[in-house]
mmCIF file as Biopython writes it, N, C-alpha, C and O atoms, coordinates in Angstrom:
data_model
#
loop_
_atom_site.group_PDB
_atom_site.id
_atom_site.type_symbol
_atom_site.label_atom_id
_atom_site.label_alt_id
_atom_site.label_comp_id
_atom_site.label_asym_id
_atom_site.label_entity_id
_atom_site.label_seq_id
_atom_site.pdbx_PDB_ins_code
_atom_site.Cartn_x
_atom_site.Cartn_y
_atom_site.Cartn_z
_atom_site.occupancy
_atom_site.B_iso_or_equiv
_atom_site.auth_seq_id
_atom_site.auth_asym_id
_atom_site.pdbx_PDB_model_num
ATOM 1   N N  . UNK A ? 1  ? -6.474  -13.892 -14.988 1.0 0.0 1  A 1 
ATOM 2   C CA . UNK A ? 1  ? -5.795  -12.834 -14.262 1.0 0.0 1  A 1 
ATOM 3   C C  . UNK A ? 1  ? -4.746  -13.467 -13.350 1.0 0.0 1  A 1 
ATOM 4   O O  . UNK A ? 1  ? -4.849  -14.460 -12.630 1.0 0.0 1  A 1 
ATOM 5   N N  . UNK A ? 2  ? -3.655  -12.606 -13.568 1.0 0.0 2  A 1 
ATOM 6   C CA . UNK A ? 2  ? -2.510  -13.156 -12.530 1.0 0.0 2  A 1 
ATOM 7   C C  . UNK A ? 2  ? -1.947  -12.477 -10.896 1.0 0.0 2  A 1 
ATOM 8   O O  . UNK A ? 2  ? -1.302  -11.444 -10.721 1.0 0.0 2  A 1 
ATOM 9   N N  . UNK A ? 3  ? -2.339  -13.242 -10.080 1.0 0.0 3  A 1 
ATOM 10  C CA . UNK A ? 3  ? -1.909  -11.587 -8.982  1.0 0.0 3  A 1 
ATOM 11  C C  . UNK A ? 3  ? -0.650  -12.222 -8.531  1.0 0.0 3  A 1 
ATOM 12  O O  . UNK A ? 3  ? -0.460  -13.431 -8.397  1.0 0.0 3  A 1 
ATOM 13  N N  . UNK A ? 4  ? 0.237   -11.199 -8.298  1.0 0.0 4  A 1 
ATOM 14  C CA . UNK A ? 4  ? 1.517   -11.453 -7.396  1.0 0.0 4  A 1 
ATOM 15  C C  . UNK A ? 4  ? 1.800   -10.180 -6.149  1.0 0.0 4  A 1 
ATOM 16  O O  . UNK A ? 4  ? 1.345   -9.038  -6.091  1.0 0.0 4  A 1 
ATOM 17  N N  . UNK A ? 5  ? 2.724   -10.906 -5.233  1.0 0.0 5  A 1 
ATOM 18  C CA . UNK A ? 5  ? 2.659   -10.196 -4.003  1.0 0.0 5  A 1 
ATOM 19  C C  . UNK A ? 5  ? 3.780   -9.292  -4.549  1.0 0.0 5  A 1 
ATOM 20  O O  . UNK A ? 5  ? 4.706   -9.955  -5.015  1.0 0.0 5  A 1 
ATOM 21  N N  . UNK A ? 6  ? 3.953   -7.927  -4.620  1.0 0.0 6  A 1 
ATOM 22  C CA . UNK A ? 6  ? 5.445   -7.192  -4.369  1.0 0.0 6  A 1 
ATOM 23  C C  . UNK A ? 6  ? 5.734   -6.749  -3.310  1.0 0.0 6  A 1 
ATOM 24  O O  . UNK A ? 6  ? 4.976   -6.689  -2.341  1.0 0.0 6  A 1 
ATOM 25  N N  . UNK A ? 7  ? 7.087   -6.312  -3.367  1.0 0.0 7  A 1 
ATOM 26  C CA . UNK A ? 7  ? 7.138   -5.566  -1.702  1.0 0.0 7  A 1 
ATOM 27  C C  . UNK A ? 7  ? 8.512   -4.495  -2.216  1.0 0.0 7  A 1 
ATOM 28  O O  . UNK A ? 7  ? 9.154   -4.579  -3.263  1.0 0.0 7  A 1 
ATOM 29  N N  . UNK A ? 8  ? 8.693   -3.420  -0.996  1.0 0.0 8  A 1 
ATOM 30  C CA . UNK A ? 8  ? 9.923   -2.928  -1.084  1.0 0.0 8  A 1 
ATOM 31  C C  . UNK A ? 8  ? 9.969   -1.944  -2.230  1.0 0.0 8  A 1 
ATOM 32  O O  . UNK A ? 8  ? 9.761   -2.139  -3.428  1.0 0.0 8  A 1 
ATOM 33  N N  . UNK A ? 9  ? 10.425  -0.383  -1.309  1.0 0.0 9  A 1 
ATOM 34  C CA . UNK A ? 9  ? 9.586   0.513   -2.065  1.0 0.0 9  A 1 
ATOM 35  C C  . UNK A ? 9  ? 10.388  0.407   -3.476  1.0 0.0 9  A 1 
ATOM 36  O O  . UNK A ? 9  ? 9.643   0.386   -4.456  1.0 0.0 9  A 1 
ATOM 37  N N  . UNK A ? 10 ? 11.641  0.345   -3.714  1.0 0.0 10 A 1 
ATOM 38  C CA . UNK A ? 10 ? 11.693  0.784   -5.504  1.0 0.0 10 A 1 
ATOM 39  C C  . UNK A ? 10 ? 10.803  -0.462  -6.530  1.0 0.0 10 A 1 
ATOM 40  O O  . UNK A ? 10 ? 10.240  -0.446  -7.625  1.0 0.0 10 A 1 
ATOM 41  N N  . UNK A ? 11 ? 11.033  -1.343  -5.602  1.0 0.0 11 A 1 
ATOM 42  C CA . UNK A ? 11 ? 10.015  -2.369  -6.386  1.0 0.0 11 A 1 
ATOM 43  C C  . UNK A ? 11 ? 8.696   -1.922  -7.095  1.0 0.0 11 A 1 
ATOM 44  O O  . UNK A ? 11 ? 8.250   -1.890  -8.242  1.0 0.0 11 A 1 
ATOM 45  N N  . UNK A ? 12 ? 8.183   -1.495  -5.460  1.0 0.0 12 A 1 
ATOM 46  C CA . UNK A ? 12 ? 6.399   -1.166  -6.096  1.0 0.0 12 A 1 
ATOM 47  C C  . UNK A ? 12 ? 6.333   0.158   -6.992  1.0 0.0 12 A 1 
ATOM 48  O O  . UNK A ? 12 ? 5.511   0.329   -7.892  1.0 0.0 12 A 1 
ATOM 49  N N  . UNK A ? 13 ? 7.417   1.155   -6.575  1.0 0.0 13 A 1 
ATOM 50  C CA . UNK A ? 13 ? 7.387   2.061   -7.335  1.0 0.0 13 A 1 
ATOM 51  C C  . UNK A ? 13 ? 7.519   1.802   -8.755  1.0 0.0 13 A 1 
ATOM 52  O O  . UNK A ? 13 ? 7.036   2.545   -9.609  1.0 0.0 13 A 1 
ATOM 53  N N  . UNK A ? 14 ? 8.224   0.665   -9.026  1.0 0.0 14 A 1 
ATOM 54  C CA . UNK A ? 14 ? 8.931   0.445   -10.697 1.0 0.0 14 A 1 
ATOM 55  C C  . UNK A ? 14 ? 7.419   0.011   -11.022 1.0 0.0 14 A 1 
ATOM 56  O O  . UNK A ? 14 ? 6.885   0.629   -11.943 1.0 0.0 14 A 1 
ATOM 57  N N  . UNK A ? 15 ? 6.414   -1.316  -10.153 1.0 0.0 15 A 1 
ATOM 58  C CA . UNK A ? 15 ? 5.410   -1.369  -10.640 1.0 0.0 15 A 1 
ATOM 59  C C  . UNK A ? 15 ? 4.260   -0.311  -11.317 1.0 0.0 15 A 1 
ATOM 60  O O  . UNK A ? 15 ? 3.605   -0.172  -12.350 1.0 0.0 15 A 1 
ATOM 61  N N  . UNK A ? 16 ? 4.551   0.529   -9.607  1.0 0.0 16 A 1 
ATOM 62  C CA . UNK A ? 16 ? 3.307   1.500   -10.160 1.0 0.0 16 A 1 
ATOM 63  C C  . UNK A ? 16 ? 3.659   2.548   -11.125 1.0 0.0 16 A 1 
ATOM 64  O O  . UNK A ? 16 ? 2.657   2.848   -11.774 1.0 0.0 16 A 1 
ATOM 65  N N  . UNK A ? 17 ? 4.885   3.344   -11.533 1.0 0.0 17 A 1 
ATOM 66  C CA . UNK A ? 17 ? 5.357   3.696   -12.755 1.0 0.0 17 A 1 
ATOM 67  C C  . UNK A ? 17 ? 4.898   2.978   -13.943 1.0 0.0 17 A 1 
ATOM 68  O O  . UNK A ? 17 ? 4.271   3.551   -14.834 1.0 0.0 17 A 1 
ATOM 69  N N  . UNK A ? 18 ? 5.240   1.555   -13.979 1.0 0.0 18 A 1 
ATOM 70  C CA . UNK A ? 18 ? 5.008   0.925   -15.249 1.0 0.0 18 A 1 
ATOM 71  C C  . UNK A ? 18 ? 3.299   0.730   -15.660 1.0 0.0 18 A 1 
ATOM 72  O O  . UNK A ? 18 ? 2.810   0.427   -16.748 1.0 0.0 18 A 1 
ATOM 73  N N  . UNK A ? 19 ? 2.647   1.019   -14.395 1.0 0.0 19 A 1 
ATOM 74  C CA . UNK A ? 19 ? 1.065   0.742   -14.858 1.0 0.0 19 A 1 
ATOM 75  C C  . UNK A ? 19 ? 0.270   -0.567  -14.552 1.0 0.0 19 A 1 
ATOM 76  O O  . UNK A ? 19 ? -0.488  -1.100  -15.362 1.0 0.0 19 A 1 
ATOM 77  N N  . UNK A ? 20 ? 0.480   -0.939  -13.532 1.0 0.0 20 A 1 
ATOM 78  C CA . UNK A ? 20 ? 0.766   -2.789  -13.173 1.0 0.0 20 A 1 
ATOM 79  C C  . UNK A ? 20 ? -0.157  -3.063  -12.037 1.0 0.0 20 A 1 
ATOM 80  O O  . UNK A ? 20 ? -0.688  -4.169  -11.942 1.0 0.0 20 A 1 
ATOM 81  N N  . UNK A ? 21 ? -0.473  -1.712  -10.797 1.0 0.0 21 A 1 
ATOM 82  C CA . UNK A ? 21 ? -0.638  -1.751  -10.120 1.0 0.0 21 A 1 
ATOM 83  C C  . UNK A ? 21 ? -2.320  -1.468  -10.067 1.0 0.0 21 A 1 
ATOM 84  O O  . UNK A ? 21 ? -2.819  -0.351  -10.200 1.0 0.0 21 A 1 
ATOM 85  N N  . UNK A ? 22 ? -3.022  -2.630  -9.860  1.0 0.0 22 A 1 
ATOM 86  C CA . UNK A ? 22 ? -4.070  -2.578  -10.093 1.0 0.0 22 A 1 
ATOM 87  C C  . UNK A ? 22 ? -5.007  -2.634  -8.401  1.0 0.0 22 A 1 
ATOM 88  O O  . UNK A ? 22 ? -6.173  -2.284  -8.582  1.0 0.0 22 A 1 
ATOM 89  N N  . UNK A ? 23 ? -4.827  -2.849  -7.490  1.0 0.0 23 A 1 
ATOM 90  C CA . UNK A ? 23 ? -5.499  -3.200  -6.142  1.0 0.0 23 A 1 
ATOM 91  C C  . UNK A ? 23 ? -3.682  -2.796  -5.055  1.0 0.0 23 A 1 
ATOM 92  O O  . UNK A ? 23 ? -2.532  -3.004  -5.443  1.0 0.0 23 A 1 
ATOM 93  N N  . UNK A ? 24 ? -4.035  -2.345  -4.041  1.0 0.0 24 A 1 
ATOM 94  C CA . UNK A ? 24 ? -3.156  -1.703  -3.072  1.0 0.0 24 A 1 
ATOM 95  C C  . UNK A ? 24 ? -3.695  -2.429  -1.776  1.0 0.0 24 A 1 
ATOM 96  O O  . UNK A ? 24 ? -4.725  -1.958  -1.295  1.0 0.0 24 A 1 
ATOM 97  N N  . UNK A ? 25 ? -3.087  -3.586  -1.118  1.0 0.0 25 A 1 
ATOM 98  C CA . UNK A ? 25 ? -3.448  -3.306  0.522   1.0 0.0 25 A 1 
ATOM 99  C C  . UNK A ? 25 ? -2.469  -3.168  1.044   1.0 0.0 25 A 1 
ATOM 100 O O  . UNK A ? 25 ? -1.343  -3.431  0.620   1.0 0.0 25 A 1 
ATOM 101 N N  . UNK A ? 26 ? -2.993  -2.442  2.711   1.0 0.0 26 A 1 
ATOM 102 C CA . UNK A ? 26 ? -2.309  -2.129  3.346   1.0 0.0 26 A 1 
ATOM 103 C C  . UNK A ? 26 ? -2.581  -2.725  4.581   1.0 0.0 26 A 1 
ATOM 104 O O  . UNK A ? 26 ? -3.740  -3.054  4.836   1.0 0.0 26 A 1 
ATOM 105 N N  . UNK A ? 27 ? -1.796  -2.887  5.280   1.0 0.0 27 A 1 
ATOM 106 C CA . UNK A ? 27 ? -1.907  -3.595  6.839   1.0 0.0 27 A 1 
ATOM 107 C C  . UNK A ? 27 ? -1.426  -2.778  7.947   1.0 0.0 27 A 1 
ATOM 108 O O  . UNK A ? 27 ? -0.296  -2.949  8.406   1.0 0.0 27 A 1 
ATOM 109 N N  . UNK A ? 28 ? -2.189  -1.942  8.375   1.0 0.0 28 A 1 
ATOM 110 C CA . UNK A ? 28 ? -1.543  -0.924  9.750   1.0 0.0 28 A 1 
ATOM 111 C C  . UNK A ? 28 ? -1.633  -1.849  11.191  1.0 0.0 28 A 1 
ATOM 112 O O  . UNK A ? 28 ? -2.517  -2.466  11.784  1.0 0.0 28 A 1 
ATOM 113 N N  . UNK A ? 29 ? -0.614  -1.651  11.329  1.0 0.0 29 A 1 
ATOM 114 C CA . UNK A ? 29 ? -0.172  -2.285  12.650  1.0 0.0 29 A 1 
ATOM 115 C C  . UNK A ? 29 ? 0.016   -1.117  14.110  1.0 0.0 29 A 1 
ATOM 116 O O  . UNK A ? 29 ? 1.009   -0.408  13.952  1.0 0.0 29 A 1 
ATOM 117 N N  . UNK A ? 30 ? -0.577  -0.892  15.139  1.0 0.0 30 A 1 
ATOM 118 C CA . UNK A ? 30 ? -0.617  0.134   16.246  1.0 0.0 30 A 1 
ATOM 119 C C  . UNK A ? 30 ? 0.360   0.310   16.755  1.0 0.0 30 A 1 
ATOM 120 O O  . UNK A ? 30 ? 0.413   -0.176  17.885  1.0 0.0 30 A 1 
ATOM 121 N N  . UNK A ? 31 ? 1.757   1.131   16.216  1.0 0.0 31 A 1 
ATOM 122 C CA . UNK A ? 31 ? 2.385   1.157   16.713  1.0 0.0 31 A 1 
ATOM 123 C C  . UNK A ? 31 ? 3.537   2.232   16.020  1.0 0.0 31 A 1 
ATOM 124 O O  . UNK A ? 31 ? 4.175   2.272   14.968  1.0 0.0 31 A 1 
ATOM 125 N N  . UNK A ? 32 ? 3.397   3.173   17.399  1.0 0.0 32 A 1 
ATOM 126 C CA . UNK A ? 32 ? 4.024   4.901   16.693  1.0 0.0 32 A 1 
ATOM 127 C C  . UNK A ? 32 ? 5.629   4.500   16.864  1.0 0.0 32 A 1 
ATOM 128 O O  . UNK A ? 32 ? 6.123   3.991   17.870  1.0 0.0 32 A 1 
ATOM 129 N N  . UNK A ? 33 ? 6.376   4.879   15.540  1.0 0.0 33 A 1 
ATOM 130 C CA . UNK A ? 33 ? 8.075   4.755   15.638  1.0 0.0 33 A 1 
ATOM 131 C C  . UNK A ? 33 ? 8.513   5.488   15.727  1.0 0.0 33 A 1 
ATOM 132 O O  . UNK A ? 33 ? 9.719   5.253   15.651  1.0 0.0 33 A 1 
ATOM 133 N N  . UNK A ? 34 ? 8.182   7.081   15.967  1.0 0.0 34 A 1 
ATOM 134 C CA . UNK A ? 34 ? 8.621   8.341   16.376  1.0 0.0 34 A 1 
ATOM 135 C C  . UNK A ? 34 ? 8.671   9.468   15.026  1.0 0.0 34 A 1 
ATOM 136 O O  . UNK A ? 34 ? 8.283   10.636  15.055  1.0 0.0 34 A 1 
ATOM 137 N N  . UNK A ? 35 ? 9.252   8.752   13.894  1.0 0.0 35 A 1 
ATOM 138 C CA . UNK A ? 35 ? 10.073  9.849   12.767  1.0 0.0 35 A 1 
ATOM 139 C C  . UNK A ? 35 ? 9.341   8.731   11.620  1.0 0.0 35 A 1 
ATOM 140 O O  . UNK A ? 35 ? 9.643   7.578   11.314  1.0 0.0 35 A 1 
ATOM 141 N N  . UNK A ? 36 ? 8.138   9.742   11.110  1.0 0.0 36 A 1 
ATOM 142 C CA . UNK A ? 36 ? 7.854   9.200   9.394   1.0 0.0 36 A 1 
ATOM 143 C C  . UNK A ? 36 ? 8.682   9.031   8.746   1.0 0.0 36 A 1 
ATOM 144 O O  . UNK A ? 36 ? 9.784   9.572   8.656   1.0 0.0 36 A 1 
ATOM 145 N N  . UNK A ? 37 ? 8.089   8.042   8.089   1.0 0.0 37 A 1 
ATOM 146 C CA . UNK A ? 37 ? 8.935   8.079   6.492   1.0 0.0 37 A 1 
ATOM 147 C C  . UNK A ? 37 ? 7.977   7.519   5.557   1.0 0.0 37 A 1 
ATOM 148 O O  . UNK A ? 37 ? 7.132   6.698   5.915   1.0 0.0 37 A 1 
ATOM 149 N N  . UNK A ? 38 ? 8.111   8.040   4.097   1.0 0.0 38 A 1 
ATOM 150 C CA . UNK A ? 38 ? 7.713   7.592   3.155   1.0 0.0 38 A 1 
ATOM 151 C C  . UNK A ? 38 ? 7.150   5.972   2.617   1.0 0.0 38 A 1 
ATOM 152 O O  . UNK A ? 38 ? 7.935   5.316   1.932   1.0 0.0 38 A 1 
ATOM 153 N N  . UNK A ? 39 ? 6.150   5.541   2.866   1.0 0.0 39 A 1 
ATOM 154 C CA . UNK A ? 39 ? 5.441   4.594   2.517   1.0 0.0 39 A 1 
ATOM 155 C C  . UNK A ? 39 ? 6.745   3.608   1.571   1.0 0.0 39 A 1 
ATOM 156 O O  . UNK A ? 39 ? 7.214   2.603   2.104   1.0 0.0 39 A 1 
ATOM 157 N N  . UNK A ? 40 ? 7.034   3.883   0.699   1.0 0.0 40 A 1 
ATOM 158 C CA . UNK A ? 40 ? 7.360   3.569   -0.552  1.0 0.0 40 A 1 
ATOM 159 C C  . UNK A ? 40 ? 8.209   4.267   -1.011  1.0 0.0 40 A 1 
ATOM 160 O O  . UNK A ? 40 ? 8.582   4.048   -2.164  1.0 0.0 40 A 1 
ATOM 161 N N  . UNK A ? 41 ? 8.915   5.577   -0.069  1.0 0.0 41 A 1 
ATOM 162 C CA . UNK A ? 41 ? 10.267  5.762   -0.609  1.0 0.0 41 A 1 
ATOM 163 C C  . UNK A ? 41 ? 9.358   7.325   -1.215  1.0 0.0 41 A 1 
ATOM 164 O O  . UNK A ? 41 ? 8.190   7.593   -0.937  1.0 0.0 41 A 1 
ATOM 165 N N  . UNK A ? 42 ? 10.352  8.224   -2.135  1.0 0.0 42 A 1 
ATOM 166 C CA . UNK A ? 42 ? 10.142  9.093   -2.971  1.0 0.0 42 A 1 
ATOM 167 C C  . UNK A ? 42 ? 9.746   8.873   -4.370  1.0 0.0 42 A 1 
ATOM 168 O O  . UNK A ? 42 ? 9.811   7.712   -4.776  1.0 0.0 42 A 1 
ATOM 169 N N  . UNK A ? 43 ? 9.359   9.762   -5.152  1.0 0.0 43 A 1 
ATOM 170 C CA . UNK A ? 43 ? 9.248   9.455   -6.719  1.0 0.0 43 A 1 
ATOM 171 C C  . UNK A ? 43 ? 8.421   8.853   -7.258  1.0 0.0 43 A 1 
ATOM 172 O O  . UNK A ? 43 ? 8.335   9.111   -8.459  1.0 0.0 43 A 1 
ATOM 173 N N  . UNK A ? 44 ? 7.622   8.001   -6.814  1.0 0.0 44 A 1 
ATOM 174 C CA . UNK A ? 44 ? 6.347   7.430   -7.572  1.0 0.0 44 A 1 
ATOM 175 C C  . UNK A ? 44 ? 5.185   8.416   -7.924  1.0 0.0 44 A 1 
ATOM 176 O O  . UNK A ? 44 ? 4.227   7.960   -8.548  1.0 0.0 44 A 1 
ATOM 177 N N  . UNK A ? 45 ? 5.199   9.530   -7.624  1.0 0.0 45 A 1 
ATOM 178 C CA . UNK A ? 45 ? 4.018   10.618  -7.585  1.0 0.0 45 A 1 
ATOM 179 C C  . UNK A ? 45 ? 2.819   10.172  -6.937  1.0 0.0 45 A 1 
ATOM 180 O O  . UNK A ? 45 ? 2.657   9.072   -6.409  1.0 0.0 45 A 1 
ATOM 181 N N  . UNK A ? 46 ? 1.695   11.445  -7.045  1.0 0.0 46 A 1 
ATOM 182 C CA . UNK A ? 46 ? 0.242   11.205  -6.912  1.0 0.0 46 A 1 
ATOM 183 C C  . UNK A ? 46 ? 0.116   9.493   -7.649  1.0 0.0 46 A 1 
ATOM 184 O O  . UNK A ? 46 ? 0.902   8.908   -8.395  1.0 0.0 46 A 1 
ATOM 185 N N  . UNK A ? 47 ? -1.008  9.120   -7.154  1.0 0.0 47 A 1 
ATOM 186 C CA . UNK A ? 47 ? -1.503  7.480   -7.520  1.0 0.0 47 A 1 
ATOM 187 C C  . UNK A ? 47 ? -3.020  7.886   -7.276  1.0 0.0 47 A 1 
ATOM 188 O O  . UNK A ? 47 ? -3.350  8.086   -6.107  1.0 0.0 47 A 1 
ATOM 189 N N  . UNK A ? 48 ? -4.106  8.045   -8.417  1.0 0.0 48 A 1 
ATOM 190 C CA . UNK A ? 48 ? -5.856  8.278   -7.077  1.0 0.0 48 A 1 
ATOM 191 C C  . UNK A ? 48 ? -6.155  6.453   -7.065  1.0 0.0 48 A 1 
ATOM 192 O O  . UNK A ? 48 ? -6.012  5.620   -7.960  1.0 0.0 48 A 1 
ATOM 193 N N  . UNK A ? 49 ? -6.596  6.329   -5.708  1.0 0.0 49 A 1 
ATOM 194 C CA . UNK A ? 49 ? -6.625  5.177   -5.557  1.0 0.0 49 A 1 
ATOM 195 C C  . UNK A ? 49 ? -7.870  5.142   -4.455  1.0 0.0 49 A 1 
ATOM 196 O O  . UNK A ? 49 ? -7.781  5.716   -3.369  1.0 0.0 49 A 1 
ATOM 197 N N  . UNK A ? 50 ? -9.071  4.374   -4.888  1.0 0.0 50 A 1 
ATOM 198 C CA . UNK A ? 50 ? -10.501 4.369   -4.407  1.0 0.0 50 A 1 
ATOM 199 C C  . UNK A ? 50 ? -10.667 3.595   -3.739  1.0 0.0 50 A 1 
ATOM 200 O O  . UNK A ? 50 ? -10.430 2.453   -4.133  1.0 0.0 50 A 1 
ATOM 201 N N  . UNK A ? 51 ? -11.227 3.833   -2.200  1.0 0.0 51 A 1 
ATOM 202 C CA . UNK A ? 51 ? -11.342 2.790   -1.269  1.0 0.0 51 A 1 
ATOM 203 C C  . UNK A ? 51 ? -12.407 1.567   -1.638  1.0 0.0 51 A 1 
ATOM 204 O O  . UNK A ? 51 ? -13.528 1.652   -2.140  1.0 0.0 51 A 1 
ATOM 205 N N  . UNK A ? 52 ? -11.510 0.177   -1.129  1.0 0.0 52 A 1 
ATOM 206 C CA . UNK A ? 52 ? -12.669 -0.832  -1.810  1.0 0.0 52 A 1 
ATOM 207 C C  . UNK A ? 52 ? -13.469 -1.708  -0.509  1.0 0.0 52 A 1 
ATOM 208 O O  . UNK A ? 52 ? -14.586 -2.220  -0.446  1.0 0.0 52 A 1 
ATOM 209 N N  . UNK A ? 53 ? -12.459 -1.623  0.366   1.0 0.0 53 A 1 
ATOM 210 C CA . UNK A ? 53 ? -12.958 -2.126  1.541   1.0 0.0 53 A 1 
ATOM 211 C C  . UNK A ? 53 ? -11.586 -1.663  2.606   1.0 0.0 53 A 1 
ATOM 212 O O  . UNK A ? 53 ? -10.437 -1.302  2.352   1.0 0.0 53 A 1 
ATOM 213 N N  . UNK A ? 54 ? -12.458 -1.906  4.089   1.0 0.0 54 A 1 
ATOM 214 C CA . UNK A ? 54 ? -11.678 -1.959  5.252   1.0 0.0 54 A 1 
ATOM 215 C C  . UNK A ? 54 ? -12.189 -3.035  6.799   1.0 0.0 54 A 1 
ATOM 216 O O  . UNK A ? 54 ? -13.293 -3.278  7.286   1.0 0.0 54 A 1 
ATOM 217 N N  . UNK A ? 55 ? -11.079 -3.365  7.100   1.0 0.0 55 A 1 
ATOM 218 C CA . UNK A ? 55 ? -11.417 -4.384  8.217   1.0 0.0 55 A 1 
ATOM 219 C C  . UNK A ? 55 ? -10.128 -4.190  9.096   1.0 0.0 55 A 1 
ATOM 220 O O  . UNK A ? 55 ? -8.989  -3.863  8.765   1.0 0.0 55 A 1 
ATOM 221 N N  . UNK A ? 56 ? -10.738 -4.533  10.482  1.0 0.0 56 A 1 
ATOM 222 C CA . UNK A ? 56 ? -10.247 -4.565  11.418  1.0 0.0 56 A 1 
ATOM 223 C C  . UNK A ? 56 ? -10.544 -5.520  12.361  1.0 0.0 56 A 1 
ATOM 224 O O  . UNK A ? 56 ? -11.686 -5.909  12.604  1.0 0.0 56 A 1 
ATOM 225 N N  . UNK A ? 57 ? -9.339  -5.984  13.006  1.0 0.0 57 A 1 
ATOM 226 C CA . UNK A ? 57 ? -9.129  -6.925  13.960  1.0 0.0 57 A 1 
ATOM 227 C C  . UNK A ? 57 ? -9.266  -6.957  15.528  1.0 0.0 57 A 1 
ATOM 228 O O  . UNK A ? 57 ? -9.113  -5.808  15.941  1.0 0.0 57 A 1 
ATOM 229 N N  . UNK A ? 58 ? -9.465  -7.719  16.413  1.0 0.0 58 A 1 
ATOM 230 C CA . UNK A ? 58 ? -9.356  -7.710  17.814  1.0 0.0 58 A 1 
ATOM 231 C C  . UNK A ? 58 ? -8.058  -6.855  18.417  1.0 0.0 58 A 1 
ATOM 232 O O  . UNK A ? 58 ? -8.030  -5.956  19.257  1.0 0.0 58 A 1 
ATOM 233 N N  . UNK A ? 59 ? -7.213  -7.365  17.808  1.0 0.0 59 A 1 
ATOM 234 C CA . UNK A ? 59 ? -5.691  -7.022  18.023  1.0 0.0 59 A 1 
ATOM 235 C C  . UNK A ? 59 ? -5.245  -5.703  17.492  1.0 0.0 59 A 1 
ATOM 236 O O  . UNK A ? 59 ? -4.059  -5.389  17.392  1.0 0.0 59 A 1 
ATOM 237 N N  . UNK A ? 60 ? -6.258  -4.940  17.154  1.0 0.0 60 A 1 
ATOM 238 C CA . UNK A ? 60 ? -6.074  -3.680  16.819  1.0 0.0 60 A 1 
ATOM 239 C C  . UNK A ? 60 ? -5.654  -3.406  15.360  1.0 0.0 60 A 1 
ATOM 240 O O  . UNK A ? 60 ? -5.716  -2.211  15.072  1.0 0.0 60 A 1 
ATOM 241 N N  . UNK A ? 61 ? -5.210  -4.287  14.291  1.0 0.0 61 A 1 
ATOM 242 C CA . UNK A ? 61 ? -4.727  -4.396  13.043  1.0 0.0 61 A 1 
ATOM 243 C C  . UNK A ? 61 ? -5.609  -3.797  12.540  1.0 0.0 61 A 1 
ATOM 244 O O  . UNK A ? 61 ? -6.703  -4.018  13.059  1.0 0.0 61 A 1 
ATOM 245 N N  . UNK A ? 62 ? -5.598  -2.581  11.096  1.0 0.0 62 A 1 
ATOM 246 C CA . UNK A ? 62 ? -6.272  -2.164  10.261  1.0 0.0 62 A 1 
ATOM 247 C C  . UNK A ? 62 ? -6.322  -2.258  8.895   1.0 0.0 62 A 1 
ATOM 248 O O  . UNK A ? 62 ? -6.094  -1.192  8.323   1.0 0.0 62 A 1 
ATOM 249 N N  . UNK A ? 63 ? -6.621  -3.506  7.969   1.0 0.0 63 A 1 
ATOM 250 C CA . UNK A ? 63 ? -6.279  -3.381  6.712   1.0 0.0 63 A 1 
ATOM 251 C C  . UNK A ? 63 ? -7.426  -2.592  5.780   1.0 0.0 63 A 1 
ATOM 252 O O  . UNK A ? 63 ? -8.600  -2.855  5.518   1.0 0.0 63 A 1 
ATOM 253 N N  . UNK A ? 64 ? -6.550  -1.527  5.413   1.0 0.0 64 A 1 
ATOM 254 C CA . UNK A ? 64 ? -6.958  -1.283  4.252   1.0 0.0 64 A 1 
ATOM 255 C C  . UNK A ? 64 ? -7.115  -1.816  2.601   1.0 0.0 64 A 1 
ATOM 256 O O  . UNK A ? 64 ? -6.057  -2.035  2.010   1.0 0.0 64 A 1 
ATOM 257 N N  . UNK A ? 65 ? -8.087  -1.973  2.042   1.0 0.0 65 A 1 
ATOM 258 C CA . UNK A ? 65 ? -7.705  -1.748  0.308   1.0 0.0 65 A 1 
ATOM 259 C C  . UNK A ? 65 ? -7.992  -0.734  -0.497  1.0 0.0 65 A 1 
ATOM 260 O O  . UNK A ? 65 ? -8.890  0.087   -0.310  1.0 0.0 65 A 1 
ATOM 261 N N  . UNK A ? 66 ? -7.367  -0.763  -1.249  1.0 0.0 66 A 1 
ATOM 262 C CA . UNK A ? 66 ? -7.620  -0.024  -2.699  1.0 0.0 66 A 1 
ATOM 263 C C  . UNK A ? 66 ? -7.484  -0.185  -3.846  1.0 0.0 66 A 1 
ATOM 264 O O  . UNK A ? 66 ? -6.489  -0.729  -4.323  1.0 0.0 66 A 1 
ATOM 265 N N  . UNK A ? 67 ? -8.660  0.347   -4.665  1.0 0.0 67 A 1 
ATOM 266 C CA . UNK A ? 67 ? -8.225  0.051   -6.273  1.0 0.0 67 A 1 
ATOM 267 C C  . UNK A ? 67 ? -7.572  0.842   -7.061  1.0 0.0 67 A 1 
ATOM 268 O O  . UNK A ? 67 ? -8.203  1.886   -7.224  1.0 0.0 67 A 1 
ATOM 269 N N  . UNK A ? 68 ? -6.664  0.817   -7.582  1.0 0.0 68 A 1 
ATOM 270 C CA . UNK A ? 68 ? -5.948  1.730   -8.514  1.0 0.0 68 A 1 
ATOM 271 C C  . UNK A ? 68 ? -6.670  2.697   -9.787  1.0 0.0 68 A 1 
ATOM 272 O O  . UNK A ? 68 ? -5.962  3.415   -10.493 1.0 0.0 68 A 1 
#
């Protein structure tokens, strides 16, 4: 098995379109920027994606995972 890091939403979107995207983390960092925006941009659709674990730090950091 090969894992690679992507980043940058049309990127991951082209991944997760193509079917590639097998495990999702996420790293929340505490800190409100006023005006949402889209994770990853528009257009990738629904994804169901099953929690596999979660941890958290001193420093308030929250990573999530998920499996695709």
């Amino acid at each position: 098995m090969t894992r690679v890091y992507i980043d940058g939403g049309q990127t991951i979107r082209s991944f997760v379109a193509a079917g590639l995207v097998r495990r999702v983390i996420v790293t929340l960092i505490p800190v409100l920027l006023g005006h949402g925006r889209p994770l990853w941009g528009h257009g990738a659709g629904d994804v169901d994606l099953t929690l596999v674990a979660a941890r958290h730090w001193d420093n308030g950091f929250v990573q999530v995972e998920y499996r695709a």
